[in-house]
DSSP file (Angstrom, degrees, kcal/mol; ACC not computed):
  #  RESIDUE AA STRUCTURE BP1 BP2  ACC     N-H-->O    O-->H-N    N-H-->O    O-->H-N    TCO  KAPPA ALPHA  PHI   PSI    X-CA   Y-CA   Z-CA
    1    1 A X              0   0    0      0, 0.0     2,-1.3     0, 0.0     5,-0.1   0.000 360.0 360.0 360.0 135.5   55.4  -57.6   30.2
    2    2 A X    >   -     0   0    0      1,-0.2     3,-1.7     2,-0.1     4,-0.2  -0.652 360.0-149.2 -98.6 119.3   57.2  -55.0   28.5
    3    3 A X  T 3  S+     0   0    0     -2,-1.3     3,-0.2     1,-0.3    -1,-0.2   0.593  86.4  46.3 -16.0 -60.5   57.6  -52.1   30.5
    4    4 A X  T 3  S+     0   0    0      1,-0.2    -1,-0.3    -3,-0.1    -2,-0.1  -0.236  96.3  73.0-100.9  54.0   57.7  -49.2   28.3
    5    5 A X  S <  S+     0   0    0     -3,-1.7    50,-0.6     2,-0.1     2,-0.2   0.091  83.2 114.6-127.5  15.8   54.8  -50.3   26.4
    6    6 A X  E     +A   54   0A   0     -4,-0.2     2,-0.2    -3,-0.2    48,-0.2  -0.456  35.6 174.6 -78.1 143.5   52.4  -49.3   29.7
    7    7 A X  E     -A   53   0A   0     46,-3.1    46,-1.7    -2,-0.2     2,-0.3  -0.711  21.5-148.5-125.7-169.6   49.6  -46.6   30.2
    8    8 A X  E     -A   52   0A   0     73,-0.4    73,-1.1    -2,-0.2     2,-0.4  -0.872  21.4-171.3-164.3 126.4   47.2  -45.7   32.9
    9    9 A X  E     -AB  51  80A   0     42,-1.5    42,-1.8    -2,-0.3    71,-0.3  -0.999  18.6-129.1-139.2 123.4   44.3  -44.4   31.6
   10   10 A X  E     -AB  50  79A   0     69,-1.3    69,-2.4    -2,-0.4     2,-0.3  -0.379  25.6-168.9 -49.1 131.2   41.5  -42.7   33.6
   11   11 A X  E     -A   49   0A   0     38,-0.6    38,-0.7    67,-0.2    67,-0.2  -0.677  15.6-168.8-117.7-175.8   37.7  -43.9   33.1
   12   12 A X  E     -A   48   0A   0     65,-0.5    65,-1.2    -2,-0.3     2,-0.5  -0.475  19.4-156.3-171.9  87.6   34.2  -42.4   34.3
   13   13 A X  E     +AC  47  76A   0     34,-2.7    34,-1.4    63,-0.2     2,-0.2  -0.711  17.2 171.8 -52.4  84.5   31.4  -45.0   33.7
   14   14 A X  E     + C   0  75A   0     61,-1.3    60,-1.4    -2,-0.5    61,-1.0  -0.550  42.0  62.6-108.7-175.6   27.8  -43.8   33.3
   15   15 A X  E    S- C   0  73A   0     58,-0.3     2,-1.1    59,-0.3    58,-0.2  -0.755 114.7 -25.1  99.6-142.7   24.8  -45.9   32.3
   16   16 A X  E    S+ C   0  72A   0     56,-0.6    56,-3.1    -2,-0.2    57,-0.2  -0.717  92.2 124.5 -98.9  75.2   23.4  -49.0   34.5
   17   17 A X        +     0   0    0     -2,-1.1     2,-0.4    28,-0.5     6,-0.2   0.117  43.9  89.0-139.4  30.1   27.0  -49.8   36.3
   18   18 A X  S    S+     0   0    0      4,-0.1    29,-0.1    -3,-0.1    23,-0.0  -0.917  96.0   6.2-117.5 154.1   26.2  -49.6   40.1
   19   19 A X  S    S+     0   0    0     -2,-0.4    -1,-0.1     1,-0.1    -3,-0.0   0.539 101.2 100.1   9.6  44.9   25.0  -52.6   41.9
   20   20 A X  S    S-     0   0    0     -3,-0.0    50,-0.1     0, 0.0     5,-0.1  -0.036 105.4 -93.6-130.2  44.0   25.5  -55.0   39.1
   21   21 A X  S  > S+     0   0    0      3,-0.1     4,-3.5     4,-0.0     5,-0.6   0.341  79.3 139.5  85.8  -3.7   28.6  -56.5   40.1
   22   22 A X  H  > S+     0   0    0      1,-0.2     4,-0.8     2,-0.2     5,-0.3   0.837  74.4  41.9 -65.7 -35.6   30.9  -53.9   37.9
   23   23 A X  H >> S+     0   0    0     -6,-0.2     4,-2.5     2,-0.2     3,-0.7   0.994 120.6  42.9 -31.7 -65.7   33.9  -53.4   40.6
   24   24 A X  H 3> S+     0   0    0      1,-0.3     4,-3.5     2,-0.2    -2,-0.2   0.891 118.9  39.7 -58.6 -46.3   33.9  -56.8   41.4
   25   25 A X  H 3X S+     0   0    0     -4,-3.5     4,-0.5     2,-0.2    -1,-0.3   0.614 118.5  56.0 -65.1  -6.5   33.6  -58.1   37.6
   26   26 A X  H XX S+     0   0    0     -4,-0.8     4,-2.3    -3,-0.7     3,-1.7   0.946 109.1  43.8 -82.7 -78.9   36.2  -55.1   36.9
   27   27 A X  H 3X S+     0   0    0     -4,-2.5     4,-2.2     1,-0.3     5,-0.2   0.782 113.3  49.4 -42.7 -50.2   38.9  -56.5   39.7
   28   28 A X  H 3X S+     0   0    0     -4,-3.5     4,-0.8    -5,-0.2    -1,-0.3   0.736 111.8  44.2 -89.5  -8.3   38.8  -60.0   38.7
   29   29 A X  H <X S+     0   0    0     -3,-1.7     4,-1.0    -4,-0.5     5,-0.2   0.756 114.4  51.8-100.5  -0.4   39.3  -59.5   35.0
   30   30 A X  H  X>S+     0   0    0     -4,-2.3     5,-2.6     1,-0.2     4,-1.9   0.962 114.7  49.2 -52.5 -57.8   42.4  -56.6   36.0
   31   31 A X  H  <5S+     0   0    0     -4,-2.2    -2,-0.2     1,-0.2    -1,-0.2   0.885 104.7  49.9 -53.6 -42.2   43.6  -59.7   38.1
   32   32 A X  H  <5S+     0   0    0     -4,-0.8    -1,-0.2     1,-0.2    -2,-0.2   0.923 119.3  48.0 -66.7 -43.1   43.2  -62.4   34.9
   33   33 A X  H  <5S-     0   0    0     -4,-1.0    -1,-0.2    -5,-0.3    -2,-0.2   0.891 104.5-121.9 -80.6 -18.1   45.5  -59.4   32.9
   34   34 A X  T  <5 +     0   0    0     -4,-1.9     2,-0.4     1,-0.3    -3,-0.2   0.853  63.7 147.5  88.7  42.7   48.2  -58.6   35.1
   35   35 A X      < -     0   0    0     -5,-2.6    -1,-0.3    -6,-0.1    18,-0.2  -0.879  36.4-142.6-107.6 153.6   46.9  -54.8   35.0
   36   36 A X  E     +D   52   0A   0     16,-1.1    16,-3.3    -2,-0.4     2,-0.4  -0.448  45.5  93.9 -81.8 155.0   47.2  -52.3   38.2
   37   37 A X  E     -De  51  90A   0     52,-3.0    54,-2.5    14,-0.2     2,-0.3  -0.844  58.0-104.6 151.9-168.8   44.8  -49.9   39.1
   38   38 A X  E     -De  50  91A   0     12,-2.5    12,-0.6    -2,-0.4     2,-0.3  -0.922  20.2-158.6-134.0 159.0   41.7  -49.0   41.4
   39   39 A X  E     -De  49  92A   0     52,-1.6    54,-2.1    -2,-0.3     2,-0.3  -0.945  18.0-179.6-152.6 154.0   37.3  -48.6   40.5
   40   40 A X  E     -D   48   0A   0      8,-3.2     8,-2.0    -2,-0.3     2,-0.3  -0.853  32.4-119.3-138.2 148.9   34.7  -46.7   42.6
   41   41 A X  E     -D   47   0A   0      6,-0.3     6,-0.2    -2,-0.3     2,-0.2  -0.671  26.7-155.8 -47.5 147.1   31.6  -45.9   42.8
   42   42 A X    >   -     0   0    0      4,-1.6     3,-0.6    -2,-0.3    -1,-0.1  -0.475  27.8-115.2-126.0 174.3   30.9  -42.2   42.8
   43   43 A X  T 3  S+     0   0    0      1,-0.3     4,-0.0    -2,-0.2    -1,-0.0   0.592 110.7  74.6 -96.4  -5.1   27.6  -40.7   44.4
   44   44 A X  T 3  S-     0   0    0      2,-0.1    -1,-0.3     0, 0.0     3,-0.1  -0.191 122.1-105.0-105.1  13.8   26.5  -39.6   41.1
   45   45 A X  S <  S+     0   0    0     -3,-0.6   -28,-0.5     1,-0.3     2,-0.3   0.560  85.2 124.2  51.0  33.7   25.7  -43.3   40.3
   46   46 A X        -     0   0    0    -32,-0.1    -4,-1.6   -30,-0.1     2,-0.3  -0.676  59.2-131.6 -97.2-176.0   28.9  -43.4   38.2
   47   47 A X  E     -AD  13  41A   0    -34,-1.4   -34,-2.7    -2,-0.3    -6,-0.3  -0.970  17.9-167.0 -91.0 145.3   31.9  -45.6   38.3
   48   48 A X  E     +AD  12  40A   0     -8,-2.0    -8,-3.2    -2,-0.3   -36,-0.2  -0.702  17.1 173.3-136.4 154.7   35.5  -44.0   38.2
   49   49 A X  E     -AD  11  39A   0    -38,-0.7   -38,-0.6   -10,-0.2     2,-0.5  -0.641  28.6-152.6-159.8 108.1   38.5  -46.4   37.5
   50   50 A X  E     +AD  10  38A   0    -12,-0.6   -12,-2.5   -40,-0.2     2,-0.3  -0.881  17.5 178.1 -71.6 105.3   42.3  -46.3   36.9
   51   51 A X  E     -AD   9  37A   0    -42,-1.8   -42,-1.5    -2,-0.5     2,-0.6  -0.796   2.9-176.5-113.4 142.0   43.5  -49.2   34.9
   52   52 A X  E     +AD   8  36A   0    -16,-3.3   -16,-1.1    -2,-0.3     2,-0.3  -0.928  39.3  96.0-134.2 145.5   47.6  -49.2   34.0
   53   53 A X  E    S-A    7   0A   0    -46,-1.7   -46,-3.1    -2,-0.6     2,-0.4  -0.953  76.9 -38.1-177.6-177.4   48.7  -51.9   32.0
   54   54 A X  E >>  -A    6   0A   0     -2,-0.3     4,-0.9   -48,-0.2     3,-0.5  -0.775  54.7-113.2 -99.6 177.1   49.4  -52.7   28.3
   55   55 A X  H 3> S+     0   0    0    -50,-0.6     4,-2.6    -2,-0.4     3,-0.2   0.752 115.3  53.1 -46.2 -47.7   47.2  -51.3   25.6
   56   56 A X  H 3> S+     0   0    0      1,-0.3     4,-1.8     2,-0.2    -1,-0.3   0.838 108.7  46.9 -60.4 -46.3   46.0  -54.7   24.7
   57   57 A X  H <> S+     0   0    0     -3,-0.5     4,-0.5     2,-0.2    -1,-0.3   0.463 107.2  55.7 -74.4  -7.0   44.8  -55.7   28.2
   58   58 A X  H >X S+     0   0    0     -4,-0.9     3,-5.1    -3,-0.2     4,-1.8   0.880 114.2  41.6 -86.4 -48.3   43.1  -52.7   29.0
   59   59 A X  H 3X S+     0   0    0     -4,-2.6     4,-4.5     1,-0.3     5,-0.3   0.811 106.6  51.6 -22.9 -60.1   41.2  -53.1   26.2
   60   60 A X  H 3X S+     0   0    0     -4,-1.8     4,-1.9     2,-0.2    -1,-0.3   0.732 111.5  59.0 -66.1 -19.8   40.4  -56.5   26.1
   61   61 A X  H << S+     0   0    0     -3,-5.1     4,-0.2    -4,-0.5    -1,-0.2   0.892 111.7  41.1 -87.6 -29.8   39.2  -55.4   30.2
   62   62 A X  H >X S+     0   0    0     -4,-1.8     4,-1.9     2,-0.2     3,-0.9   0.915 111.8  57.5 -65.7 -43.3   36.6  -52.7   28.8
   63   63 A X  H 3< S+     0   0    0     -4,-4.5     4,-0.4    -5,-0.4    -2,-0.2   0.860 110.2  45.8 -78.8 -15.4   35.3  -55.2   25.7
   64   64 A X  T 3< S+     0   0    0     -4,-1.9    -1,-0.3    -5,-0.3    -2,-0.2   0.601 109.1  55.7-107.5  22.7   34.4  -57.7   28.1
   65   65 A X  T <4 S+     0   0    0     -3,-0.9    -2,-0.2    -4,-0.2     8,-0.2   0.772 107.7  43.1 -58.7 -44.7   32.8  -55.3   30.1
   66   66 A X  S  < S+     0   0    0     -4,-1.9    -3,-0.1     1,-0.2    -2,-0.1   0.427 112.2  56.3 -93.0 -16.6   30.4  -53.9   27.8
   67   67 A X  S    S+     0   0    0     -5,-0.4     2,-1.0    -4,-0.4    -1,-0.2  -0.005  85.7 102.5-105.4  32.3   29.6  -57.5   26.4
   68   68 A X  S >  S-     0   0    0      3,-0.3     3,-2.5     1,-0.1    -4,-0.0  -0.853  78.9-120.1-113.4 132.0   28.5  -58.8   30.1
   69   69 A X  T 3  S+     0   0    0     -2,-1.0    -1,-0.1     1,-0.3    -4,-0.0   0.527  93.7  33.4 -39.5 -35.7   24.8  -59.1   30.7
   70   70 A X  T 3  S+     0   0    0    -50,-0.1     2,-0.8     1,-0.1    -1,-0.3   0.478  96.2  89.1-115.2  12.0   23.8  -56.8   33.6
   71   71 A X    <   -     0   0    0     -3,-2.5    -3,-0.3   -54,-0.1     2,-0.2  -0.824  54.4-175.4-125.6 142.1   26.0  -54.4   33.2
   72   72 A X  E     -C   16   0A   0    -56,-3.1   -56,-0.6    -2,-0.8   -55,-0.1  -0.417   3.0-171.4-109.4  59.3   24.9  -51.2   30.7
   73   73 A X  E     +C   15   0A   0     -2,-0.2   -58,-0.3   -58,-0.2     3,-0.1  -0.268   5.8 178.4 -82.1 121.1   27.7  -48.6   30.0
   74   74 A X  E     +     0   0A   0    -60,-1.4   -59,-0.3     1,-0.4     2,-0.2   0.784  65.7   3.5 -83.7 -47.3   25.9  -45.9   28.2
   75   75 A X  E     -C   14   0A   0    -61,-1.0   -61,-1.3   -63,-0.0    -1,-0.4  -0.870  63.6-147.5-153.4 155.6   29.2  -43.4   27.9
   76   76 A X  E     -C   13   0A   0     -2,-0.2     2,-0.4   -63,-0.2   -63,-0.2  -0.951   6.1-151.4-152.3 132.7   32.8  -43.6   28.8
   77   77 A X        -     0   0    0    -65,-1.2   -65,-0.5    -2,-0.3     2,-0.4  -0.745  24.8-177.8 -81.6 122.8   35.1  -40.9   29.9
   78   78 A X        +     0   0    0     -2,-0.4     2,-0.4   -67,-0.2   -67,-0.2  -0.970  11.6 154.2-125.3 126.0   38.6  -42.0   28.7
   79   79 A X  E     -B   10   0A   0    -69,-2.4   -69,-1.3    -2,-0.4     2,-0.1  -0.999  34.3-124.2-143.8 161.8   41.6  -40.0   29.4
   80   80 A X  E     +B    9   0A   0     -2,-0.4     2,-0.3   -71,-0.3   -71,-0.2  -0.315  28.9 177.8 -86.1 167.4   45.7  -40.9   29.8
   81   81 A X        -     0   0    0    -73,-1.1   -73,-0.4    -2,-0.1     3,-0.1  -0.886  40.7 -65.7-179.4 157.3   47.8  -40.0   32.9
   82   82 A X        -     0   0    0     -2,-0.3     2,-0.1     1,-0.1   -75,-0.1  -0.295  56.7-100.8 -54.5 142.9   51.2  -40.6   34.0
   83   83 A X        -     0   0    0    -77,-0.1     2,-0.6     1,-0.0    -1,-0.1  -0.311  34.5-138.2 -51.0 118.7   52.5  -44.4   34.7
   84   84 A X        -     0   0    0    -77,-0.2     3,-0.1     1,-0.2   -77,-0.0  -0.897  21.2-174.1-120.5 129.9   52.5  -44.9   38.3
   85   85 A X  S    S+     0   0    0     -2,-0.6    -1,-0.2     1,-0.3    -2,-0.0   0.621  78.2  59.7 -67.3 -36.3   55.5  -46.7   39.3
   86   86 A X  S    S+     0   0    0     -3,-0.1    -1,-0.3     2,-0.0    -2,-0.1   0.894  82.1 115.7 -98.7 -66.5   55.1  -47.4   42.7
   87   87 A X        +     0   0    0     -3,-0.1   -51,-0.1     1,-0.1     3,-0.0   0.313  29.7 171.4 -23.7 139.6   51.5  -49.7   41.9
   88   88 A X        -     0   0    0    -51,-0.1    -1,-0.1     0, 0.0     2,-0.1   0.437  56.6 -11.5-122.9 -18.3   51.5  -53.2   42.7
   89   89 A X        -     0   0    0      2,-0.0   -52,-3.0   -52,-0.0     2,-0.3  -0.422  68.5 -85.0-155.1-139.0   48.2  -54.3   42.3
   90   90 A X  E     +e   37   0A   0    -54,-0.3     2,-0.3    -2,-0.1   -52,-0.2  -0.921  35.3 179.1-159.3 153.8   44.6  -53.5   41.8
   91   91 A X  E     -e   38   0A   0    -54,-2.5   -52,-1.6    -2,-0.3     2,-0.3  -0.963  33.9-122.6-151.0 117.6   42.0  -52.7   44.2
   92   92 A X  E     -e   39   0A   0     -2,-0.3     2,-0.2   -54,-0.2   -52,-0.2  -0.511  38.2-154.0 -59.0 114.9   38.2  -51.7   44.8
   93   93 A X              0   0    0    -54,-2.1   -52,-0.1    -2,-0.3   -54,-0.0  -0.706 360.0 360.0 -96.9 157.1   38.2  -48.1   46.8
   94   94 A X              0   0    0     -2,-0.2    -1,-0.1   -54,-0.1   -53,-0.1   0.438 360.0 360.0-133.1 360.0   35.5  -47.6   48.6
């Protein structure tokens, strides 16, 4: 993976993306891409997420997100942030 071609890019998920599997389906396709990061559920019945990776694989983690069957993303918050170096893996907070 080339190094300086990484981001970390902030989400905020609203529509139908609590209790339809979106952590879990989130976490295993981060794992299939080799991207770092965390996703949450918020109280506000969004999901919040950090993915860091390249460009291509975060992408590719959002387009099959929005094409999976129970889950309904209505809007997404997208914003950049600083590379964190220190990340090893990726993880459902809770």
């Amino acid at each position: 993976m080339s190094e300086n071609r990484k981001i970390r890019v902030f989400y905020q998920f609203n529509g139908y993306v609590q209790g339809v599997g979106f952590r879990y389906r989130m976490s295993h396709l981060a794992g299939h891409f080799g991207v770092t990061g965390w996703v949450r559920n918020e109280y506000d019945g969004s999901v919040q997420a950090e993915l860091q990776g390249l460009p291509e694989e975060i992408d590719m983690i959002i387009q099959r997100l929005c094409q999976d069957r129970y889950i309904e993303i209505r809007s997404m918050d997208r914003k950049e942030l600083p590379l964190d170096e220190t990340e090893r893996g990726f993880h459902v907070k809770y």
